[in-house]
C-alpha positions as CSV (number, residue, x, y, z in Angstrom):
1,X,-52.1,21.0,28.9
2,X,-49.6,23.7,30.0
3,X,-49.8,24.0,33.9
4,X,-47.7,26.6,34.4
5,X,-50.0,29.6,34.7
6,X,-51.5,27.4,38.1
7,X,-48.0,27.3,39.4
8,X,-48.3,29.3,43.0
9,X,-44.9,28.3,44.6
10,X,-41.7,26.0,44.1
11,X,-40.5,24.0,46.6
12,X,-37.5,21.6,46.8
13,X,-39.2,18.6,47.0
14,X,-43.1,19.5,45.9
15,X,-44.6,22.4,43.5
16,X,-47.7,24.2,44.9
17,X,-50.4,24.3,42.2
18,X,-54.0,26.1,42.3
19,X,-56.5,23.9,41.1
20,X,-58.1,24.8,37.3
21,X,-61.3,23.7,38.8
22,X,-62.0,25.9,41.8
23,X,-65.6,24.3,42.4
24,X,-64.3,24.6,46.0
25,X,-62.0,28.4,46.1
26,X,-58.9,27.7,46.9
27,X,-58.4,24.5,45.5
28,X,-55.1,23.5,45.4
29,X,-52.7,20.5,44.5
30,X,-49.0,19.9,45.6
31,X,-47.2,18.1,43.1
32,X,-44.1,15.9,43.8
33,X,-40.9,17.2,42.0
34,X,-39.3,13.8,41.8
35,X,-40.2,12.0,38.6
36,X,-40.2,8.1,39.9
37,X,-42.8,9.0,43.1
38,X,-45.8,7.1,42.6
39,X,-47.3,6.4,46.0
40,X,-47.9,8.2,49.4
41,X,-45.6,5.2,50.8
42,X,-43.0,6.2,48.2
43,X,-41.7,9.7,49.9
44,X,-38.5,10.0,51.3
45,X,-37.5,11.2,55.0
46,X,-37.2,14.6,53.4
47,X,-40.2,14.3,51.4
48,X,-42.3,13.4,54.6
49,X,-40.4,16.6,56.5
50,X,-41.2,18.8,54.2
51,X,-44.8,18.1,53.3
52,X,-45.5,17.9,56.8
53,X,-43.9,22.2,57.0
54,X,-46.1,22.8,53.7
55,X,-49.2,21.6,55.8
56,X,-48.2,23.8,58.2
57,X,-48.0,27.1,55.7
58,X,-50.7,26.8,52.9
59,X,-54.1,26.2,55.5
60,X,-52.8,29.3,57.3
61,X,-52.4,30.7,54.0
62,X,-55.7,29.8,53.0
63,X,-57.9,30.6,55.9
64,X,-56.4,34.2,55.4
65,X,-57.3,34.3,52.2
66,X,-60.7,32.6,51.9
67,X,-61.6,31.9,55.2
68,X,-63.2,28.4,54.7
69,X,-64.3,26.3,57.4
70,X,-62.4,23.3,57.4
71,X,-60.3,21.6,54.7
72,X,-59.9,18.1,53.6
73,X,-57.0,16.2,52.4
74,X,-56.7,14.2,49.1
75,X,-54.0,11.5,48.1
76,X,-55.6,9.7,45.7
77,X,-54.0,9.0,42.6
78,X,-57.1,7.4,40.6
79,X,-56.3,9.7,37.8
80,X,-52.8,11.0,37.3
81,X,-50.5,8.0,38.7
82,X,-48.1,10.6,40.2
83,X,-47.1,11.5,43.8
84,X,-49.4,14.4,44.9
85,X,-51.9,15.6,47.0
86,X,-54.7,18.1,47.2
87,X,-56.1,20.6,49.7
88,X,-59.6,21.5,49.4
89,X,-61.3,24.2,51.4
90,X,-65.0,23.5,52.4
91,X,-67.5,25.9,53.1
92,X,-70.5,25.8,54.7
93,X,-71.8,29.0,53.6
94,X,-71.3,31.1,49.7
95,X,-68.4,32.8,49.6
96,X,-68.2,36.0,47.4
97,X,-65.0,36.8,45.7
98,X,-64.6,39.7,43.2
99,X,-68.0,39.2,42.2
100,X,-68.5,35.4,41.9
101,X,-70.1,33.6,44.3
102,X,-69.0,30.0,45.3
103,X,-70.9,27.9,47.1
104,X,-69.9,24.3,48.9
105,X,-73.2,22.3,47.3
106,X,-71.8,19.1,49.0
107,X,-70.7,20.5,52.2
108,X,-70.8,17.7,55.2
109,X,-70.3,15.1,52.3
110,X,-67.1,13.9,50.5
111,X,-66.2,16.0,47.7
């Protein structure tokens, strides 16, 4: 599958990418650029530095844009045996975006 119409931003050491399930809006995934990072455990000082400044940016980014309230953090690698990470929104009430409305059916529960 071709991923590059989810690409949102490049950074040096991570890629931003929106989620192609958005079950919870604003789902999102940041993707480590380095091709032998396999593990949380495996990022470098400057790996660590800047994921901690991109946790900083995309929930701001986020709550501006969808308002959710809270989001959860995801590095789970069960799947894709990569280093990455997602951030999903959580709702506790349906949000209503350019006519869709989506609504957090597992809210106060793991996702």
């Amino acid at each position: 599958m071709d991923y590059s119409r989810f690409h949102v931003k490049e950074f040096s050491h991570r890629s931003l990418y929106v989620h192609k399930n958005q079950c919870y809006l604003g789902r999102c995934y940041l993707w480590c650029n380095r091709a032998d990072a396999f593990d949380l455990s495996d990022a470098t000082v400057q790996e660590w530095a800047q994921l901690r400044m991109i946790l900083r940016q995309v929930p701001k980014k986020l709550g501006v844009m969808f308002q959710p309230d809270m989001l959860n953090y995801a590095f789970l690698g069960n799947v894709t045996h990569h280093l990455h990470g997602h951030m999903i929104p959580r709702y506790s009430r349906p949000i209503e975006l350019q006519g869709l409305t989506f609504e957090d059916k597992r809210w106060g529960k793991n996702y």
